[in-house]
N, C-alpha and C positions, 0 to 999 in steps of 0.2 A: 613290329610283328615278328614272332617266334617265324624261323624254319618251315617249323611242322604246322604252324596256322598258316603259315603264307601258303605254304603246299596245298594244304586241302581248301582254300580259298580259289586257288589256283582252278585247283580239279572241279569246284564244285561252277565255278566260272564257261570250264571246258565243256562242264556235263551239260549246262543249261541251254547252251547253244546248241550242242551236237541233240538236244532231244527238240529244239524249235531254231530254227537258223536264223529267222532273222528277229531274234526277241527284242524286246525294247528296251532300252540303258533302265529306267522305269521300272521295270519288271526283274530284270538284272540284280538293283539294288535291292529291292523286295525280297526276292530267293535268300542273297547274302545277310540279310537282317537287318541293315542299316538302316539308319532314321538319321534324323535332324533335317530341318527345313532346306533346301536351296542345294543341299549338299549329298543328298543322295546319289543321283547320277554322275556330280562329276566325281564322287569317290572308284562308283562302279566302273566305268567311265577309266581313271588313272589303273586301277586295278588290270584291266582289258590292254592297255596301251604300253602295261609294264610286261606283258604276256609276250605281246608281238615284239618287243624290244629286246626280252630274251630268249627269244626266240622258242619259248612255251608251246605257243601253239601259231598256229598261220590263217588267216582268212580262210571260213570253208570254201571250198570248190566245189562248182557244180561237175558233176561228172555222167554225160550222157552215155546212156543203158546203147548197148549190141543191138542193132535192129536191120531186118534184114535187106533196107535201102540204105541203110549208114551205119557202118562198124568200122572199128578200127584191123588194119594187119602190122603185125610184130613182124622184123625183120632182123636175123643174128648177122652181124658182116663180119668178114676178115680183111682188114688192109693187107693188098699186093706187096706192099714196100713197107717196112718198118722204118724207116725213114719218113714216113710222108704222113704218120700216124696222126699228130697234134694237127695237121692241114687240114686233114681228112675232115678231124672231127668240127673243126673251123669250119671248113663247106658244108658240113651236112646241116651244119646252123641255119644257113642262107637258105635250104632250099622250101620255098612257100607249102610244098607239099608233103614237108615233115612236118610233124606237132611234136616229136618228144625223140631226143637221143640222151644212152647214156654212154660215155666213152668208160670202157673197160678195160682191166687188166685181167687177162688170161687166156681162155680157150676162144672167144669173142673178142674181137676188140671196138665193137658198138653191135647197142640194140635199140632199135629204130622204129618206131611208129608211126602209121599213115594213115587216112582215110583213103587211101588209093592203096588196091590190091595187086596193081603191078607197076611199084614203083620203077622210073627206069634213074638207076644209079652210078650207068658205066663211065661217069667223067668226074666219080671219086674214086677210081682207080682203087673200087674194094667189089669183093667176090659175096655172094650172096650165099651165107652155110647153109640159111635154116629160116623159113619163113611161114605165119601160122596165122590164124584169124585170131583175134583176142578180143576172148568175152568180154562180160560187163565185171570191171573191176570190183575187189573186194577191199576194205580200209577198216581191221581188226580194231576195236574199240577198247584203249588197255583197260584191265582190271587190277592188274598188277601195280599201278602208276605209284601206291604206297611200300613197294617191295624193292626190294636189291636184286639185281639183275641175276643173280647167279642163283639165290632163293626162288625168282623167277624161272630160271632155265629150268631146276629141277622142278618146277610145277608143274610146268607143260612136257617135259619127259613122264611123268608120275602119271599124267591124264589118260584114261580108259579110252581105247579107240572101236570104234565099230564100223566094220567097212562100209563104203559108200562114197562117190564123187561127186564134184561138184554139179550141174547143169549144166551143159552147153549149149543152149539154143538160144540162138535171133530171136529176138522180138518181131511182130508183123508188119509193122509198119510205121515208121516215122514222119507226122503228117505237117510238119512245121513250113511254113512258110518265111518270105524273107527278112522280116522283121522277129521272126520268132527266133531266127538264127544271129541278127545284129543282138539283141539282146541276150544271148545266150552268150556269145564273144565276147562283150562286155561283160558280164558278167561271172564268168565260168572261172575267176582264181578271185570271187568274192564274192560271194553271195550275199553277203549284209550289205554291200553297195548301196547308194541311197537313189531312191526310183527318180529325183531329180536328176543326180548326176547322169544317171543313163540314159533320160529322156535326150537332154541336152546333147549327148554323142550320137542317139541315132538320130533326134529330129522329131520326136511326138513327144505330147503330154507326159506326163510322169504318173497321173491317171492310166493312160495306155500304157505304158512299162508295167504297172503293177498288176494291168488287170493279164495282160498275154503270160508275163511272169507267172502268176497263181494259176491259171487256166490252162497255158499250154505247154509250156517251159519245164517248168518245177514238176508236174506230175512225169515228164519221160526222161527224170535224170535221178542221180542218188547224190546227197551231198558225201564229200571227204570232208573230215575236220582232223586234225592233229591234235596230238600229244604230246609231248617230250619232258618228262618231268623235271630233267636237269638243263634242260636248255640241248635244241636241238646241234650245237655245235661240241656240244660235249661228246655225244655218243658216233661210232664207229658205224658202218655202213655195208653192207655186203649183199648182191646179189645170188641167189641160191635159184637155179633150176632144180625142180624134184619130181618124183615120178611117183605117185601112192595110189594104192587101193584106199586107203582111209581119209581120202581129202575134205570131206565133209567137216571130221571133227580133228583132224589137223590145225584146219583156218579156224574153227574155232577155239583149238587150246592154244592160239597165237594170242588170243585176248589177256592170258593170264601174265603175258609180257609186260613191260611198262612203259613201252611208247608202239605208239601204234605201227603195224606192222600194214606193209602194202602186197595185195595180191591178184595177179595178171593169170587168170584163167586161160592156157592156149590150148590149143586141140587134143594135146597129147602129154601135160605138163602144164605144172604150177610155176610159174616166175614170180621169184618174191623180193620183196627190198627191207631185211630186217637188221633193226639198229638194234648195238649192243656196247659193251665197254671192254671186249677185249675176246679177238679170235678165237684164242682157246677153248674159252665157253661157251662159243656156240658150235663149233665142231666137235666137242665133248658131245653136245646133245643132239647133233645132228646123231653121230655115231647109234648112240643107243636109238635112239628113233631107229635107225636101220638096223642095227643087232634084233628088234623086234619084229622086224618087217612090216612097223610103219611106214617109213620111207623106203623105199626099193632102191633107189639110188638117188647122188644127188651133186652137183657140179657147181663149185663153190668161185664168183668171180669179184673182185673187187672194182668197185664202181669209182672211176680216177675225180669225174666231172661230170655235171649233166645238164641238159637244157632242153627247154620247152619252149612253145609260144604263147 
């Protein structure tokens, strides 16, 4: 298979999913066109497995919505000791009441997520700069994924802005009970997971997985799906804090990118995780975004390592 067919096989594999999460291998082959008896799925099937191999795209993740009994808080640290940095970040692994660091190079040297809004941190010997509630994440869906990065950058510089911010408000109420939450932890860095395997980790039916899953689950979460057209190992990584009047259709000329772009709505300020192939061109385009007073400002950190639970 050519390049350029394997690519838009790729995409059109990507797209199928990210519009029904957990479609059927079946319905898969269908979309791509295949036929021959026996051999449809496990084509669609090897297709899908060469994706996660090169790392194309990732199992989608459930991602639950800001609500105002369960939200997450972002936390900026500074390590005490420059010395103790790599430790630091080692510990904050361990502790049960983190879901997500990224260990940073620059003005930060980690940024920290909780479901606890007053984390106590004082025996990683780091000072707390800056800490914020964080909305319900946003995960840009590329448009660009057939474009060269740098044809890209100018596309979403060229994009017409009309001011407006994102939303900031909690949701009402989060009414999950404790099996809605085992299944949710299971499941939440795969969503196509098979309702057997989960059964079998929490202890019910796989009848009961699917039906709490469709009922209670899935409706108070957004899925994330990836993109990465050249393979997520190829492209570079940067965190960007920004401060816009225009945030609305900012996050949305991030789409014209060609892998998807992550975006952490905080109280006062956009945190974003955008992949590219080379500094220059994105601080080119940051620039003009701020020569126009797109972006008001913007504080550019490079992400060393990061981990989750």
């Amino acid at each position: 298979m050519k390049n350029r067919e394997k690519s838009e096989t790729h995409h059109l594999i990507y797209q199928s999913i990210q519009d029904k999460t957990r479609i059927r291998l079946k319905d898969l082959a269908r979309i791509l066109g295949l036929s021959g008896r026996g051999r449809t799925t496990q084509t669609a099937s090897r297709h899908l497995q060469e994706m996660y191999e090169l790392k194309i795209t990732f199992y989608p993740n459930l991602i639950l919505r800001a609500y105002e009994n369960s939200y997450v808080t972002a936390y900026f640290l500074r390590a005490k000791s420059r010395k103790a940095v790599t430790k630091i970040f080692k510990g904050l692994q361990t502790d049960p009441q983190i879901s997500y660091v990224i260990f940073l190079s620059g003005q930060y040297d980690f940024f920290v997520t909780s479901r606890q809004e007053q984390l106590n941190l004082e025996k990683f010997d780091v000072s707390i700069v800056k800490k914020s509630c964080m909305y319900t994440p946003v995960f840009a869906v590329p448009q660009g994924w057939n474009n060269e990065m740098r044809e890209c950058l100018k596309s979403l510089t060229a994009s017409r802005f009309e001011k407006g911010v994102l939303g900031r408000e909690l949701e009402d109420f989060l009414p999950w009970e404790e099996l809605d939450w085992q299944i949710f932890h299971s499941m939440m860095f795969n969503a196509r997971k098979k309702f057997t395997e989960v059964g079998r980790e929490v202890g019910v039916t796989s009848d009961t997985v699917k039906r709490h899953f469709n009922r209670s689950v899935l409706p108070y979460c957004d899925v994330a799906h990836y993109f990465f057209p050249k393979g997520y190992d190829h492209y570079d990584r940067s965190f960007v804090i920004a401060h816009s009047d225009y945030e609305k259709d900012f996050v949305s000329s991030l789409g014209k990118l060609p892998c998807t772009s992550y975006v952490y709505p905080l109280e006062e300020e956009l945190a974003l995780i955008l992949f590219h192939e080379g500094i220059n061109g994105l601080i080119t385009a940051f620039q003009k975004l701020e020569e126009v007073e797109v972006i008001r400002d913007y504080l550019l950190l490079v992400p060393v390592w990061h981990w989750w639970i």
